[in-house]
Phi, psi and omega in degrees: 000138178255181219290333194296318188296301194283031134305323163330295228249321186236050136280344155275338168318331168287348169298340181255139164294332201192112176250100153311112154226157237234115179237134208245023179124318209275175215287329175297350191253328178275297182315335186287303184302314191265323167282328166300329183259013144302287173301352146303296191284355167276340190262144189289298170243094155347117168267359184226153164244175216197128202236139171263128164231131163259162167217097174312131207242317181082025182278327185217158154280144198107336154323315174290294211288325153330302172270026162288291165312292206286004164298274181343294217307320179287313171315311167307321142326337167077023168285157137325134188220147144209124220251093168318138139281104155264136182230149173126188205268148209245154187270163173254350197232168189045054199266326160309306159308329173297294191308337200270303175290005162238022167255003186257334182283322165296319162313317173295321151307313202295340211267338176289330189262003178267020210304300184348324182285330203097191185333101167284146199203091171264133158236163185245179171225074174284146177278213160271311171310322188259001165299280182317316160321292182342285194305321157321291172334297193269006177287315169327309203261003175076017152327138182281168162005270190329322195267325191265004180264173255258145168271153203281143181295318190225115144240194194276172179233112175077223177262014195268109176275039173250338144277117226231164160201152220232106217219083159324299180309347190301338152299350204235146206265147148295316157351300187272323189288323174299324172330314205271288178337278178333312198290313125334341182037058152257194204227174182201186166238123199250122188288131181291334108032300199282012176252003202258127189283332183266342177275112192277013183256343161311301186292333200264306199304325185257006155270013183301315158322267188330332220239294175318327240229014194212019170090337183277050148338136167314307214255002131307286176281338155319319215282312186282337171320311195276335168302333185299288165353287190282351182282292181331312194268346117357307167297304174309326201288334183297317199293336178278357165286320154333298213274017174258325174284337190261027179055012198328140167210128186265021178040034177088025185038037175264323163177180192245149195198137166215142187289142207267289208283348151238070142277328186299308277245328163329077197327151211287314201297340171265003136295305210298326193299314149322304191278330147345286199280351189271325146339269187280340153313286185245034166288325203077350186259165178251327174296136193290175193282143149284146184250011162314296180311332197266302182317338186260340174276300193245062137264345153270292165317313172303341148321143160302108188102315145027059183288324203153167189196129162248173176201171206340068168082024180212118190301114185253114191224168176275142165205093207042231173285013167248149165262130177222166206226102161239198185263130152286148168257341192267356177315287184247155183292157182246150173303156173222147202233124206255131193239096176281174220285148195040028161282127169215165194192170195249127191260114159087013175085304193299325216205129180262132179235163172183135173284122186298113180318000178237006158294179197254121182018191186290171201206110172267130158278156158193183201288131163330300185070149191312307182320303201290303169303024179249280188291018143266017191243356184308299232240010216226080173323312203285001235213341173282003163253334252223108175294122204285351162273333158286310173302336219246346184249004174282162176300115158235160203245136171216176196231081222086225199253348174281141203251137215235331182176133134244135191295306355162316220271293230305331181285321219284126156317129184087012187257140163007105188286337157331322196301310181304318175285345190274321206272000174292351180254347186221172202172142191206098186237131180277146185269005182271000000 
């Protein structure tokens, strides 16, 4: 690759204060690794520091000695280095999927502890190739849009939004990148893995001939990934034009409220497209919505009588010419999260909370709950719009059984005059 191209490909990278990048031996990650410090080293100042992380999976033997190498390798290189563990017991079913999702969660640790610094940027180096696999995979599984359109050069990575990940490469061939390697006279490892046949992203790989040779290329098909894309963000833009006709207002992240009719008034993929993110907002789940399941939910809201409904840990109900949407409580227990002084953490998927380094010892959030809001609403005016199976699902911070601030509350006239001084120490801002 030449030296002119990669600014194309690593010039966003330069908005983080600190970049991971995440290499795991193979020939697409290490080629990633040698070209970011070219290109580092083509810029008059680096702008970032930049750590190589592996993550030993513990699947075979050899596996150590392996994130090991890619350790040498980086080192040599004059990176920063950090060498992942995954440990505990291993699944007997699903072992890739396993294997994917707890190597984005150890990244996402390492990448939590540089937050201080500022925007954190773990990249990987998915390809063109694994753009086309991607699409395959999920055309296979009957996806909609979201899934079969192009995966993103950039999203948030969990729930932190000072964290992001990040896949540059995504225009550029595995093809090209071994290419790159060669040319460098470096070396790589080639995972026995990527030869195993029960792995179905294996199987789409070596059926790669056969597919090309039938019009499907990779880089054919990357080519409709990214058109999909662009039908999508078409889509978003529409969908945000909705949520202005339908007057959406998320309240503080206590529950969500729209006007029905013109939500009615809406092409049916941009209901679905509403009720989706609103969903998956104050649901609490981590598993994504089924869209059997979303389709079916809002063909019964579009009824004429349409009282309620729930769905993936969340309440859809009518209320005069509004839809409104909070977290259900009553399935599952809601967490409770113990916050010693300058501590924050994401309580329930909903609300990143935290304690002020000058707070008084530790302190648990946990859900307000119906009792305590019935008395606060005795003596609280402004609490009287505020539906009460929702308000019983906010982040409350208490200390024992006294109940100490809920931040949500705490600006609202009539609230505890305690409350202001209490939410300068606590704190709860919702992610949806």
């Amino acid at each position: 690759m030449r030296n002119d191209e990669l600014d194309a490909f690593f010039a966003p990278l330069s908005a983080f204060a600190v970049l991971i990048l995440a290499v795991s031996g193979g020939a697409d990650s290490v080629a990633m690794m040698h070209l970011v410090r070219r290109w580092l080293r083509l810029r008059a100042r680096p702008p970032m520091q930049v750590v190589v992380a592996t993550v030993d999976h513990g699947l075979r033997a050899g596996s150590r000695a392996e994130a090991e190498w890619v350790i040498g390798q980086a080192q040599a290189l004059g990176f920063d280095t950090a060498l992942l563990a995954w440990s505990g017991d291993k699944p007997a079913t699903g072992l890739q999927d396993a294997a994917r999702e707890a190597r984005y969660r150890l990244l996402a640790e390492l990448a939590a502890g540089f937050r201080s610094h500022g925007m954190v940027g773990v990249v990987t180096a998915h390809t063109e190739d694994d753009q086309a696999e991607t699409l395959l995979m999920r055309l296979a599984r009957g996806s909609g849009l979201d899934g079969l359109a192009a995966m993103a050069t950039s999203r948030p990575l969990g729930d932190d939004r000072q964290m992001k990940l990040l896949r540059p490469l995504l225009a550029v061939s595995g093809a090209r990148l071994r290419a790159t390697l060669r040319a460098a006279n470096a070396t790589w490892i080639e995972d026995p893995s990527n030869d195993a046949e029960r792995f179905e992203r294996v199987r789409l790989r070596k059926a790669r001939a056969l597919l090309a040779g039938l019009g499907l290329s990779n880089d054919k098909i990357a080519l409709s990934a990214r058109r999909l894309a662009r039908v999508r963000a078409a889509l978003e833009a529409a969908l945000g034009d909705l949520q202005r006709k339908a007057r959406l207002d998320l309240h503080g992240g206590a529950f969500a409220s729209f006007d029905r009719a013109a939500w009615l008034a809406a092409p049916e993929e941009l209901r679905l497209r509403l009720l989706a993110r609103l969903i998956a907002s104050y649901g609490g789940q981590s598993e994504p919505l089924r869209l059997a399941q979303l389709e079916a939910l809002v063909e019964r809201v579009a009824q004429a009588g349409f009282e309620g409904a729930t769905l993936a840990g969340a309440i859809v109900m009518s209320h005069g010419d509004d839809i409104r949407v909070w977290r259900e409580a009553g399935r599952e227990a809601l967490p409770t999260l113990t916050l010693p002084p300058g501590a924050s953490g994401v309580w329930d998927r909903r609300f990143r909370v935290g304690a002020a380094p000058d707070s008084p010892g530790p302190i648990e959030v946990r859900a307000l709950g119906a009792q305590a809001f019935a008395r606060l609403r005795q003596d609280f005016d402004t609490l009287r719009d505020l539906p009460a199976g929702a308000a019983a699902t906010l982040p409350a911070f208490w200390h024992q059984e006294e109940l100490i601030v809920v931040p949500r509350l705490a600006g609202l006239p009539g609230a505890p005059a305690d409350w202001e001084a209490q939410r300068r120490l606590y704190s709860a801002e919702f992610l949806g």
